[in-house]
C-alpha positions in Angstrom: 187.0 -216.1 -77.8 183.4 -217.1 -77.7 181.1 -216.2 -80.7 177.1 -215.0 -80.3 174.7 -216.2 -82.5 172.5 -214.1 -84.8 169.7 -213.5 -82.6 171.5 -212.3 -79.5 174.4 -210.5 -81.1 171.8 -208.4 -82.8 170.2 -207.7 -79.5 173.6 -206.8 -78.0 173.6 -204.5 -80.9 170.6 -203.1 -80.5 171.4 -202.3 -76.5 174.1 -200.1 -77.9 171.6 -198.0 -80.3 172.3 -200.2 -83.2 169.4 -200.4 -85.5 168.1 -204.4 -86.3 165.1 -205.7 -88.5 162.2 -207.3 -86.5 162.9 -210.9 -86.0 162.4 -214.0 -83.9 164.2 -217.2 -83.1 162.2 -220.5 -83.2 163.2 -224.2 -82.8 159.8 -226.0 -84.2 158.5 -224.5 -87.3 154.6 -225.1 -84.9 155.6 -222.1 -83.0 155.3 -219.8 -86.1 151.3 -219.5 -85.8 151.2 -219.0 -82.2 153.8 -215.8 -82.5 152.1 -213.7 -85.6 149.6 -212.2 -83.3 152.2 -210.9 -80.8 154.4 -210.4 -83.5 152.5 -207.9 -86.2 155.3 -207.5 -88.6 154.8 -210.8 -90.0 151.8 -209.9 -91.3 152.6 -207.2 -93.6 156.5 -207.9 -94.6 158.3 -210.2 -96.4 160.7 -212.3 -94.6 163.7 -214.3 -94.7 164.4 -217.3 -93.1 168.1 -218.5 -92.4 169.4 -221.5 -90.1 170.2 -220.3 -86.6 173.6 -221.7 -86.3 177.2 -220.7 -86.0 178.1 -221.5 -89.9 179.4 -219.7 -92.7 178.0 -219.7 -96.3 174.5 -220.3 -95.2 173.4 -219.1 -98.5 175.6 -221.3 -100.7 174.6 -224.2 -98.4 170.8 -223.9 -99.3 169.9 -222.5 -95.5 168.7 -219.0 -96.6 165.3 -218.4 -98.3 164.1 -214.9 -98.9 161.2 -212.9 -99.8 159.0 -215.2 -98.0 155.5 -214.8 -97.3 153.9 -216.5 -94.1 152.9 -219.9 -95.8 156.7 -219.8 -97.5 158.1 -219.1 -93.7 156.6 -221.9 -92.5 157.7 -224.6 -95.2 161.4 -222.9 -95.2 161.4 -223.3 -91.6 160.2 -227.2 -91.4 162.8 -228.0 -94.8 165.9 -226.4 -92.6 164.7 -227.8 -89.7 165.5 -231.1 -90.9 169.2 -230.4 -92.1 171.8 -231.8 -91.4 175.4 -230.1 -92.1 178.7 -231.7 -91.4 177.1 -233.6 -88.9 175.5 -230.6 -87.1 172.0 -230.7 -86.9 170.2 -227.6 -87.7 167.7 -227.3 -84.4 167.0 -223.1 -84.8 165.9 -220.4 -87.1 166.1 -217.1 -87.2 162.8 -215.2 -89.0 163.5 -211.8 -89.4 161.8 -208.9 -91.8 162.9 -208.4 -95.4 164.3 -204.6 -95.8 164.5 -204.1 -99.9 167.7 -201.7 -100.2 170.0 -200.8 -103.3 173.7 -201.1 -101.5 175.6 -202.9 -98.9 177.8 -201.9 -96.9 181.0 -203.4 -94.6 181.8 -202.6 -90.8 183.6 -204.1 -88.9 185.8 -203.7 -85.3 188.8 -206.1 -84.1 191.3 -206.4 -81.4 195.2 -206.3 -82.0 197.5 -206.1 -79.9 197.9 -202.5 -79.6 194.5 -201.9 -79.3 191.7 -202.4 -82.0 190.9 -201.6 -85.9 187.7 -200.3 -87.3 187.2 -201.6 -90.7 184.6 -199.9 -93.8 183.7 -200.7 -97.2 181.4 -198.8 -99.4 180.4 -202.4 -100.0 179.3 -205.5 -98.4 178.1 -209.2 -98.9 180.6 -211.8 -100.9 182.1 -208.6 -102.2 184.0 -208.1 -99.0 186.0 -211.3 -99.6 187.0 -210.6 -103.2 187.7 -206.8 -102.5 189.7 -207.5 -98.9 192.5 -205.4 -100.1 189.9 -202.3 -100.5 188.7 -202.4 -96.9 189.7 -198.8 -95.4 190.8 -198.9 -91.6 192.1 -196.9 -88.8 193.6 -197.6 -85.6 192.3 -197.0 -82.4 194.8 -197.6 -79.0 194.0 -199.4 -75.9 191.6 -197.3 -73.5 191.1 -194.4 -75.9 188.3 -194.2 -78.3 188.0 -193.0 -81.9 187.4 -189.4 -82.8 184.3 -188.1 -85.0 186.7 -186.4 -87.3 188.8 -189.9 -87.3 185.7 -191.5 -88.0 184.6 -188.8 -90.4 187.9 -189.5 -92.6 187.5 -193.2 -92.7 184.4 -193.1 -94.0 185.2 -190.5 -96.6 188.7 -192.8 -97.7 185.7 -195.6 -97.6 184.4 -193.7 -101.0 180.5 -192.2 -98.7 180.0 -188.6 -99.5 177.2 -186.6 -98.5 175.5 -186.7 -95.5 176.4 -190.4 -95.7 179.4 -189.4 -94.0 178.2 -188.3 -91.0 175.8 -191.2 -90.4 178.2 -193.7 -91.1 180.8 -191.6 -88.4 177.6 -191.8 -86.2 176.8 -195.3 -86.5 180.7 -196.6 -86.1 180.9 -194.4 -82.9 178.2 -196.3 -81.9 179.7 -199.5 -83.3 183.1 -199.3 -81.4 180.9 -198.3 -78.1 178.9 -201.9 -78.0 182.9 -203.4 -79.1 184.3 -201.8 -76.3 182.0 -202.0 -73.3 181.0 -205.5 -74.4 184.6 -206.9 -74.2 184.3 -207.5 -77.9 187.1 -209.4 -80.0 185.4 -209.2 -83.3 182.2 -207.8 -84.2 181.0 -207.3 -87.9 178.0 -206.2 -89.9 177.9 -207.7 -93.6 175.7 -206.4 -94.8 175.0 -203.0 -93.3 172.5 -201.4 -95.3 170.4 -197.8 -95.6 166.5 -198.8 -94.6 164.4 -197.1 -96.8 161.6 -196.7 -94.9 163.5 -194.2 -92.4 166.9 -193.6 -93.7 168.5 -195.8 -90.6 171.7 -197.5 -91.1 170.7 -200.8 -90.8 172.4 -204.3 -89.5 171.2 -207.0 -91.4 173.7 -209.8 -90.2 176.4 -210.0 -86.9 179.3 -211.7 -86.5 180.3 -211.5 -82.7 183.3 -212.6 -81.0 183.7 -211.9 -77.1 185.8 -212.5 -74.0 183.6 -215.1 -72.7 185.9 -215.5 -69.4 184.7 -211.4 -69.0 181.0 -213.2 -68.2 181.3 -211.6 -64.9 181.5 -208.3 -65.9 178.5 -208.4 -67.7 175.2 -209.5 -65.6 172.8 -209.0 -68.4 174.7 -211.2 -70.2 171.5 -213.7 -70.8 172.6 -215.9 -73.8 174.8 -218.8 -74.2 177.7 -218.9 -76.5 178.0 -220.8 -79.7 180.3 -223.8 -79.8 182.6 -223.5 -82.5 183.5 -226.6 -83.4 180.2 -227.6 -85.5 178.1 -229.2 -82.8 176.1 -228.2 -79.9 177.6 -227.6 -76.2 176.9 -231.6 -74.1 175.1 -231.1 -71.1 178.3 -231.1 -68.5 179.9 -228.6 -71.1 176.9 -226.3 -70.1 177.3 -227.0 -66.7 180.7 -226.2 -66.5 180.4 -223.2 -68.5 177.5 -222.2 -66.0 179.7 -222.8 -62.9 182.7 -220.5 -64.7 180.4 -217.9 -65.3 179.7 -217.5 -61.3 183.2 -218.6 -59.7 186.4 -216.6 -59.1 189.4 -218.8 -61.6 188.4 -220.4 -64.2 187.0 -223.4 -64.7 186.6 -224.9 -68.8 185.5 -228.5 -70.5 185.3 -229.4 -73.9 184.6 -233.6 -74.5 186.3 -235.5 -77.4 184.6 -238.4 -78.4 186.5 -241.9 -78.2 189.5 -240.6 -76.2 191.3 -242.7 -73.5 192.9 -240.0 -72.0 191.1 -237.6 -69.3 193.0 -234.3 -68.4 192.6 -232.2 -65.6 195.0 -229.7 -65.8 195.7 -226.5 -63.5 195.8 -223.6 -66.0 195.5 -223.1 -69.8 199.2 -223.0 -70.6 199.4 -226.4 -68.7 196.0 -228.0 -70.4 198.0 -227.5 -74.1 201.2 -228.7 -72.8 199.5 -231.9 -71.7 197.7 -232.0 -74.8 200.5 -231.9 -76.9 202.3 -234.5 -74.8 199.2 -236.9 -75.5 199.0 -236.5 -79.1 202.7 -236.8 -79.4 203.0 -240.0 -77.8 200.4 -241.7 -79.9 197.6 -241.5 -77.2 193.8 -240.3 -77.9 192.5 -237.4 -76.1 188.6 -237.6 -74.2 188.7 -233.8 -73.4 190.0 -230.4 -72.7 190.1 -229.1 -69.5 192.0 -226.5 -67.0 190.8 -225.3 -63.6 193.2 -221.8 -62.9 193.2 -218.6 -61.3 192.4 -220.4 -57.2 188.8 -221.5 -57.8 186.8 -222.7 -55.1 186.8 -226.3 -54.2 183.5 -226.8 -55.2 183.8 -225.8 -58.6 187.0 -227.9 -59.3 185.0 -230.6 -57.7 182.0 -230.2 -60.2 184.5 -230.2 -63.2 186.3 -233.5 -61.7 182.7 -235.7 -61.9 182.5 -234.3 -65.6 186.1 -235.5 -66.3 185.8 -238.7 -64.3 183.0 -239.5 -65.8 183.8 -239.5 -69.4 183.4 -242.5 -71.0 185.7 -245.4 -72.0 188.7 -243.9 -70.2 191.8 -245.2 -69.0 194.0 -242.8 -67.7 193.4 -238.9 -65.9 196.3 -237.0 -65.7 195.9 -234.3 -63.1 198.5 -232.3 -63.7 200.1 -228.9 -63.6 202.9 -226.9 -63.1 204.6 -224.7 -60.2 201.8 -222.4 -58.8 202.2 -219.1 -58.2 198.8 -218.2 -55.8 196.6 -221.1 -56.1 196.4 -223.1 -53.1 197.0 -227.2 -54.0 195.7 -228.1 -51.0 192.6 -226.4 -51.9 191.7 -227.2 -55.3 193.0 -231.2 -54.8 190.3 -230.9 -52.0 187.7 -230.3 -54.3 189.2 -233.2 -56.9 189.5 -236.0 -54.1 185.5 -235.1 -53.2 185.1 -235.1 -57.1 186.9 -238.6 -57.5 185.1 -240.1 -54.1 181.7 -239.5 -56.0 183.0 -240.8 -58.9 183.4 -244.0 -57.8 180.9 -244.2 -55.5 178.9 -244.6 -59.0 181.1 -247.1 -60.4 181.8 -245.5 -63.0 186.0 -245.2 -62.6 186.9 -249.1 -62.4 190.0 -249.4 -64.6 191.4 -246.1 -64.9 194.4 -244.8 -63.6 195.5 -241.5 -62.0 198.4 -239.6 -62.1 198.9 -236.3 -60.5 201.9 -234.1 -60.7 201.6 -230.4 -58.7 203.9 -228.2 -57.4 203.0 -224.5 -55.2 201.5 -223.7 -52.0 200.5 -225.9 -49.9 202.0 -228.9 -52.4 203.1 -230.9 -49.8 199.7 -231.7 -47.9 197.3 -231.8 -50.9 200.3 -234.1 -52.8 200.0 -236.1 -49.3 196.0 -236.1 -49.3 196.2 -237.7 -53.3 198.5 -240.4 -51.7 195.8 -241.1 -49.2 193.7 -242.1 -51.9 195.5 -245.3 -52.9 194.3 -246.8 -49.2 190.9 -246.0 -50.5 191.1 -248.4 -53.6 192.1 -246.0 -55.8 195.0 -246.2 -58.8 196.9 -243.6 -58.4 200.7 -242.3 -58.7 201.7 -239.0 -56.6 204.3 -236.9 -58.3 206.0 -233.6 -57.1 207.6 -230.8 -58.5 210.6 -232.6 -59.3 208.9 -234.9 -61.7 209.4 -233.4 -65.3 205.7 -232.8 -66.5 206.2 -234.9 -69.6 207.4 -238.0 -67.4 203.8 -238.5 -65.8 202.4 -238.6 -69.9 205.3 -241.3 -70.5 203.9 -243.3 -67.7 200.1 -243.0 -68.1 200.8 -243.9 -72.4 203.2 -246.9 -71.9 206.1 -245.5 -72.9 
């Protein structure tokens, strides 16, 4: 799952016929003069101004001001500009028009097993929390979509009457459309409200979840994903993340600060397995990471500098399990150029290797690792035959 931020979800929405306020993202509260004559709105609106970041309770945490003028935008944006939130930094905002409106409302659409669920309430904001058990749903299977008078019904069970009915069955048609073709896993709208100035159902907030390994799909995908773990994406994160978006497989990095313990695991189911093993045995983690699904040499090769190249490491455990259609041969190709640069730089004296691989072409990659400890290098070969966890008991000591 990879989550949007404010500013593009809403223009994902808005691709999909989804009505937004005006708004613009900034990073220096300078930039505010120089983009009021190109964008005229400011001029004659209030505003609000809330911290562009991937954080919930924005409001309670004092990084929402509303019913701003320009001179109050501009001193809202420097005072959250110099926030600081459980160690996050707050580096964007997000200006955007202030529509008055009497209600809000709830929509929302997310994927189950079976398919996804379309969720409404005839109310929105911190109401949706205390009211959970009032949210109305309905069910819609894998490759179908939902009916107008399906649609129609949920909104009436929702408590709209009126010709609210039939805009809100518009707007969620709509609503499931941008889900679906987007590769959504959760998308909401709290609050969705009427605008008053021309009776549009309005988003005025998105939450948005989506298959960020389905970047391929999706060329006009410009943005770049929120990290969700309360700090911004490291510059080899980005690159990787970059590279993955272009390759066949898959190709991932997260950093952990102050770990000894590099992984480089093929495949994701692999990457927790070593993970757990780590942890387990009393070591300390410097990453997540998994190569899968045959990537090109290259690729594996740029994610091996990121991973040998981590800081303050002792150990990388390249490891993995019995492969099904990814050539070893191929992909340790790309690690042993990875590890060759590595060193070249200095930067792996100390640290130890161990690699344990089994599938096609196992024997000569296996054999082309070995070849590495005539190079200098310490390393340990292991083969299919070596239990996973034994290389982990090796690496930690015990």
């Amino acid at each position: 799952m990879a989550k949007l931020l404010e500013g593009p979800a809403m223009g994902l929405f808005e691709k999909w016929g989804v009505k937004t306020p005006y708004k613009i993202v900034i990073s220096d509260a300078s930039q505010i003069d120089s983009l009021i004559d190109s964008n005229k709105w400011m001029n004659d609106r209030k505003m609000v101004v809330k911290a562009h970041e991937a954080l919930g309770g924005r409001f309670k945490l004092g990084l929402v001001k509303i019913d701003l003028d320009i001179k109050g935008v501009k001193e809202a944006a420097e005072e959250i500009l110099t926030r600081e939130v459980e160690g996050l930094k707050i580096n964007q905002v997000i200006i955007a028009e202030m529509i008055p409106h009497d209600e809000e409302y709830y929509i929302a659409v997310q994927s189950t097993r079976e398919g996804a669920e379309i969720l409404l309430a005839k109310f929105g904001g911190i109401e949706v929390e205390e009211n959970w058990d009032k949210v109305k749903r309905t069910f819609v299977e894998v490759g179908e979509k939902p009916t107008n008078s399906q649609l129609q019904d949920l909104a009436k069970e929702a408590g709209f009457d009126g010709e609210l009915v039939g805009k809100i069955a518009e707007f969620a048609a709509k609503f499931f459309e941008c889900y679906d073709s987007e590769d959504g896993q959760y998308i909401e709208i709290n609050p969705l409200i009427v605008n008053p100035k021309n009776n549009e159902l309005t988003a005025l907030d998105a939450v948005t979840n989506l298959d960020g390994d389905a970047r391929f799909r999706h060329p006009d995908w410009n943005f770049t994903f929120s990290a969700d773990f309360g700090r911004e994406y490291t510059r080899s994160e980005k690159e990787i993340m970059e590279i993955d978006s272009k390759v066949k497989g898959s190709v991932k990095l997260i950093e952990i600060q102050g770990g000894t313990t590099a992984l480089l695991p093929a495949g994701g189911g692999a990457s927790v397995f070593y993970s757990d093993a780590v942890v387990t045995l009393g070591g300390t983690l410097a990453n997540y990471s998994e190569y899968s699904g045959d990537p090109p040499s290259w690729a594996v090769e740029a994610l091996t500098i990121e991973v040998a190249s981590l800081p303050g490491i002792k150990n990388i455990i390249v490891g993995g399990a019995i492969a099904n259609f990814t050539d070893v041969k191929a992909t340790f190709a790309g690690i042993i150029a990875g590890f060759r640069k590595v060193r070249k730089e200095g930067k792996m004296d100390g640290v130890k290797i161990w690699v344990r691989r089994g599938g096609p072409n196992e024997l000569a990659g296996l054999e082309a690792m070995r070849e590495l400890k005539n190079e200098g290098f310490d390393i340990e070969v292991f083969d299919r035959y070596t239990p996973l966890t034994d290389i982990v008991n090796m690496a930690l000591g015990k």
